[in-house]
N, C-alpha and C positions, 0 to 999 in steps of 0.2 A: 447488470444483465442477469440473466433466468441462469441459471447452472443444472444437467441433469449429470448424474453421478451415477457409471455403471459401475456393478461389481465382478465383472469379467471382462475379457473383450470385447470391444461394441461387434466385432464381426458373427460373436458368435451368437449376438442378442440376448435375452434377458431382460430382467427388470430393472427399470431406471428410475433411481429417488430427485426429486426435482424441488430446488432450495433456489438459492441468489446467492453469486460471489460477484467480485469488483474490489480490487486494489483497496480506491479511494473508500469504498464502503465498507469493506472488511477493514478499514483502519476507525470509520467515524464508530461504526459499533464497539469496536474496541475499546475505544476514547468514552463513549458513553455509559458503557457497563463499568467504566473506571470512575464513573461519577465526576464525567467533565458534561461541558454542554460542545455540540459538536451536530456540524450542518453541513448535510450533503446538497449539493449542486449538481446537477446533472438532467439528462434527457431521456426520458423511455416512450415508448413507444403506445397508442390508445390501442393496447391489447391486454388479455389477463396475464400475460407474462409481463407488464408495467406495472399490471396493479398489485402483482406478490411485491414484487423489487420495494412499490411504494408499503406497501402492507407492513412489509420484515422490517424495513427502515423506522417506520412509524409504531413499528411493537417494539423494537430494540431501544425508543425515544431518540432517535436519531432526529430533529427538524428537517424536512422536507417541504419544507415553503418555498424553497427557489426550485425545485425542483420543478422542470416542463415535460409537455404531454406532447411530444409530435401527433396533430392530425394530419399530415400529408400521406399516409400508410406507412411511414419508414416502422419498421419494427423493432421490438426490444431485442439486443444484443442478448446471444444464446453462446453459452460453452459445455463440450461434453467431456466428462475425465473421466479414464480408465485404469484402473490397477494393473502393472503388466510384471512387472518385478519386484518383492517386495515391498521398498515404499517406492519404488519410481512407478512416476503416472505420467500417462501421456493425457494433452487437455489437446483439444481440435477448438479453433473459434469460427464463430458464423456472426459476425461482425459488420461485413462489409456492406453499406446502403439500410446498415441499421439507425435508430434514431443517436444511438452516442455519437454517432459519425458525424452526422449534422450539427454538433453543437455551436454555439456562437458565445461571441463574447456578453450578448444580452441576456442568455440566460444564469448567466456566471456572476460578472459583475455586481447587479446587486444584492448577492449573499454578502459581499465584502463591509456587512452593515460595522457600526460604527458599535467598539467593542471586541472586534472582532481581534484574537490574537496569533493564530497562527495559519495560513494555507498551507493545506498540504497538496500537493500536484505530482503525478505519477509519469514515467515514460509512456506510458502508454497509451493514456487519451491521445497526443500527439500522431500517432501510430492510426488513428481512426480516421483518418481523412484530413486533408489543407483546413477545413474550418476547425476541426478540435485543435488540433494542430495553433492556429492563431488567435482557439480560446485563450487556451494555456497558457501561450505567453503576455496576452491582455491581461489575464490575472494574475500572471504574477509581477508583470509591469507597475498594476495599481496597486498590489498590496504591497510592493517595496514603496512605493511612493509614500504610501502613508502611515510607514512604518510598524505593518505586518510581518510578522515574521516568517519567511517563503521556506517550504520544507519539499525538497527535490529530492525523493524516490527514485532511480533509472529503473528498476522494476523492467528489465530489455526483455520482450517475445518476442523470440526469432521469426515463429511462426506468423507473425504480424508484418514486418519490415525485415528489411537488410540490419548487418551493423553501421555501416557508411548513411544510410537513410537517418538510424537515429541517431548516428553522431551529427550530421546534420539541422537537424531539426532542435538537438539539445543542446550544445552547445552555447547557443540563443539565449539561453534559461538560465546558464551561469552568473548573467551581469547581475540576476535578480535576485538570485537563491542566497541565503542565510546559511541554511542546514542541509547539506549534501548526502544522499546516503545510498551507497549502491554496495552489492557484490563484488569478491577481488576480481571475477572473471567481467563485471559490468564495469570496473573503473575507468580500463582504455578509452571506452565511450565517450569520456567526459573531458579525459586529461588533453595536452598541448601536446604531448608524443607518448603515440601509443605502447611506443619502446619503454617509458620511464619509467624505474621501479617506482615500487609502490609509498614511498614516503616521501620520496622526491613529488611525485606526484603529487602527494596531497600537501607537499609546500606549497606548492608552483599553483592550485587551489587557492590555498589559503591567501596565498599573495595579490590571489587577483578580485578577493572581496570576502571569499565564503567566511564564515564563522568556524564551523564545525563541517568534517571530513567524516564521514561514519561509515567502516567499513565491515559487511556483515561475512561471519567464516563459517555459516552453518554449525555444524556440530562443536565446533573449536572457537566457537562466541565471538567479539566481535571487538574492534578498536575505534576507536575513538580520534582523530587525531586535531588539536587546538592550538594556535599560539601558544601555549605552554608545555605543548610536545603530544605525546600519545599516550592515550590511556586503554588499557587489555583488560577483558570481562573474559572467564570461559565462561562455556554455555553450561546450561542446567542437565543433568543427565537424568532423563528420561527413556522409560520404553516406547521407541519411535510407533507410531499408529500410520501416518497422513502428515506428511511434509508438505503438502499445497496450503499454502496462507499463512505460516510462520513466518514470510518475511512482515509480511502485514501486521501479525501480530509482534515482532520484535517494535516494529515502529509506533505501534499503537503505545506500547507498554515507555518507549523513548519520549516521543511526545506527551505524555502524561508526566514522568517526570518532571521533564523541562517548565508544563507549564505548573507544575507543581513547586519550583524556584529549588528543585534538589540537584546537587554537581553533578558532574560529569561520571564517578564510579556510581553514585546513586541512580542515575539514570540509565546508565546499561545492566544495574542490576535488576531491574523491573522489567526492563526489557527483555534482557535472556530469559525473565520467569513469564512474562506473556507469549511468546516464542515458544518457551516449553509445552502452557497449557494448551498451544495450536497443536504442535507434534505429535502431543499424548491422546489425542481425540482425534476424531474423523469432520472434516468439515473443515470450511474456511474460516468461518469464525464460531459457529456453533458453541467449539466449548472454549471461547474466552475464558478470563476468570471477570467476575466483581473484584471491587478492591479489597471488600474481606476475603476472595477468595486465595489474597495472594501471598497469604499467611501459611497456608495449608504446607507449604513445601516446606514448613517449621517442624510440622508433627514427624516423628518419626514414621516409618515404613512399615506398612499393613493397620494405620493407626483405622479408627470407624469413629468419624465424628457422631454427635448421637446428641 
């Protein structure tokens, strides 16, 4: 979707800088400035707010070949975010009877080309209507079937759905997903009772197929938890800028590990440093790192590469 970014409150007007965010999108750019290959599937709309979304995609070398053009007029999904307290931002979405809404399982499916090693699928398409909703779980139907490996984001907008809507809807999602990874305030969404602490829970996960339990604590990093128990990363400490798209970016930085064949502490340590380089900049994914850029938190403090 189009994103316009104000720098005050929308009520009191001003100038609005106008980019592209999306979960799924702010992860595949991520993955691809990581020097992975990495392919968005999705729907926008035949407006110029389609053809940035495709533009930024296709400049970041994200593949955009399965990607569809609604001609029926539905239009590309719009979000506006505003600064209102430090880093907290308020985001409005204008979503609904947009073209993501409409997605089907035909436009999804054949990205699942052969080669193909990991989906990643967010709560939130779900959240866009009964068709995305029954994209979602078509894909992740097929890519468990042919032993893709399914990566389950809860990624929960309240402002979208209820919590009962999307515990409803994801639930579903569970039989298929490999790699689980939500906030502790997202995990009840997912669990058997929503009473259960939190390792209990991510047993009572693990028992019922998942692989890996990933649970993110914002500033206080994130765990891990495996058949082999649980693994703790803190986070990178950084002077915060823009908290919006650090979750994206902690996952972007996780999945590159993973398909990088590096463990479990290796993998969250990549991830806390792509997470950081979201926090430290303004944007969703704007200032990912490259993969050499993820050295830099080596140099010492005030260093000037040159």
């Amino acid at each position: 979707m189009a994103a316009l970014r104000a720098q005050g409150a929308l009520r009191m007007g001003g100038s609005l800088g106008l980019s592209v965010a999306g979960a799924e999108s702010n992860v595949a750019i991520g993955l691809a400035r990581l020097g992975h290959r990495a392919r968005w599937a999705g729907r926008v709309g035949a407006d110029e707010l389609g053809a940035l979304v495709l533009r930024t995609l296709r400049a970041e070398g994200v593949d955009i070949s399965h990607v569809a053009t609604d001609d029926t007029g539905r239009p590309t999904g719009l979000l506006l975010t505003e600064p209102r307290l430090g880093t907290l931002t308020r985001v409005s979405y204008y979503r609904a009877g947009s073209a993501g809404s409409a997605l089907a399982p035909a436009d999804v499916l054949p990205a699942l080309a052969p080669g193909t090693r990991v989906l990643h699928i967010t709560g939130i398409t779900p959240a866009l209507g009964p068709s995305a909703a029954d994209t979602v779980l078509a894909a992740a139907t097929a890519a468990r079937e042919t032993g893709v490996t399914v990566c389950l984001d809860v990624n929960h907008r309240s402002r979208l759905w209820t919590a009962d809507s999307a515990r409803t809807a994801l639930r579903p999602l569970l039989a298929h997903t490999d790699l689980l990874i939500a906030s502790e305030d997202e995990l009840p969404l997912v669990q058997e009772r929503a009473d259960a602490e939190e390792s209990e829970a991510a047993r009572g996960l693990l028992a019922a197929g998942i692989r890996e339990v990933v649970v993110k604590r914002g500033a206080r990093g994130a765990t891990v938890f495996t058949a082999d128990g649980a693994t703790h990363r803190a986070a990178r400490q950084v002077d915060a800028v823009d908290l919006v798209g650090a979750g994206d970016a902690f996952v972007a930085g996780y999945l590159s590990g993973l398909l990088d064949g590096a463990d479990v502490l290796d993998r969250l340590h990549r991830a806390v440093s792509t997470a950081a380089f979201a926090v430290a900049t303004r944007g969703d994914w704007e200032g990912l790192p490259t993969r050499e850029e993820l050295g830099l938190f080596d140099e010492p403090d005030g260093t000037t590469v040159r």
